[in-house]
C-alpha positions in Angstrom: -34.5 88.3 34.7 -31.2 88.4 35.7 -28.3 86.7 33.1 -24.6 86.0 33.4 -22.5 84.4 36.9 -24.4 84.1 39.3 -27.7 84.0 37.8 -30.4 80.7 38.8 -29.7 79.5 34.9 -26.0 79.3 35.4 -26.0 77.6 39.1 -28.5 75.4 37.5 -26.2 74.6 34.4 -22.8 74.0 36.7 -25.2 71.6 38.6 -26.1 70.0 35.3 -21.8 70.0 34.5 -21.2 68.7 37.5 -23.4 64.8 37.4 -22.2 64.9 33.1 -19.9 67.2 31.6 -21.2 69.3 29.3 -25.1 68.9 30.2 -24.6 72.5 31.7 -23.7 74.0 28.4 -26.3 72.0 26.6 -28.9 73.9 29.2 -27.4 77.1 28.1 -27.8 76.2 24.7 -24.3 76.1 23.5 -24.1 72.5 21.8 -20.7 73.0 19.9 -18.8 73.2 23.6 -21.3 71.0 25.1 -20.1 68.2 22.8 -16.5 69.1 23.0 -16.6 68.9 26.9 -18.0 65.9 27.0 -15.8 64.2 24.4 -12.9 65.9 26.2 -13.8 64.4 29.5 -14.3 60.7 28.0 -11.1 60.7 26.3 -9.1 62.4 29.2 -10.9 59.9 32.0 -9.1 57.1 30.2 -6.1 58.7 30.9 -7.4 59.7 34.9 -6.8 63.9 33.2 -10.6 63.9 32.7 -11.5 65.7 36.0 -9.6 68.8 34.8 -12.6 69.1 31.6 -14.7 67.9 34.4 -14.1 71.5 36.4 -13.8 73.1 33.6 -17.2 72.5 32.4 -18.5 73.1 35.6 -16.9 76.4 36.0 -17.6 77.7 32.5 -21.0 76.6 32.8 -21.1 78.6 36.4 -19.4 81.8 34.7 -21.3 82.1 31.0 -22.4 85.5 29.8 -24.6 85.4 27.2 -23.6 87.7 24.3 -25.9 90.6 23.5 
């Protein structure tokens, strides 16, 4: 099964990042940034900065490598 960019789990998880920030990272598995990219993204959309953690948590969710 193939891992990393590019891989269905990924496009799947930058879909999930996309409709909540930090679902994508939650599908992956990875709770502690999941939770900090969503917090981020609250906080920031008070101020209108939010869709900048909003990309990045698609992106990083789009680009993950899983460590071996």
């Amino acid at each position: 099964m193939s891992e990393g960019q590019g891989s269905t789990g990924n496009v799947l998880a930058a879909i999930c990042s996309f409709f909540i920030p930090g679902l994508g990272q939650l599908v992956q598995g990875r709770l502690l940034i999941a939770i900090v990219m969503f917090v981020l993204a609250a906080v920031l959309w008070i101020v209108l900065l939010g869709w900048l953690i909003h990309l990045w948590s698609i992106l990083d969710a789009a680009l993950y490598k899983p460590g071996r």
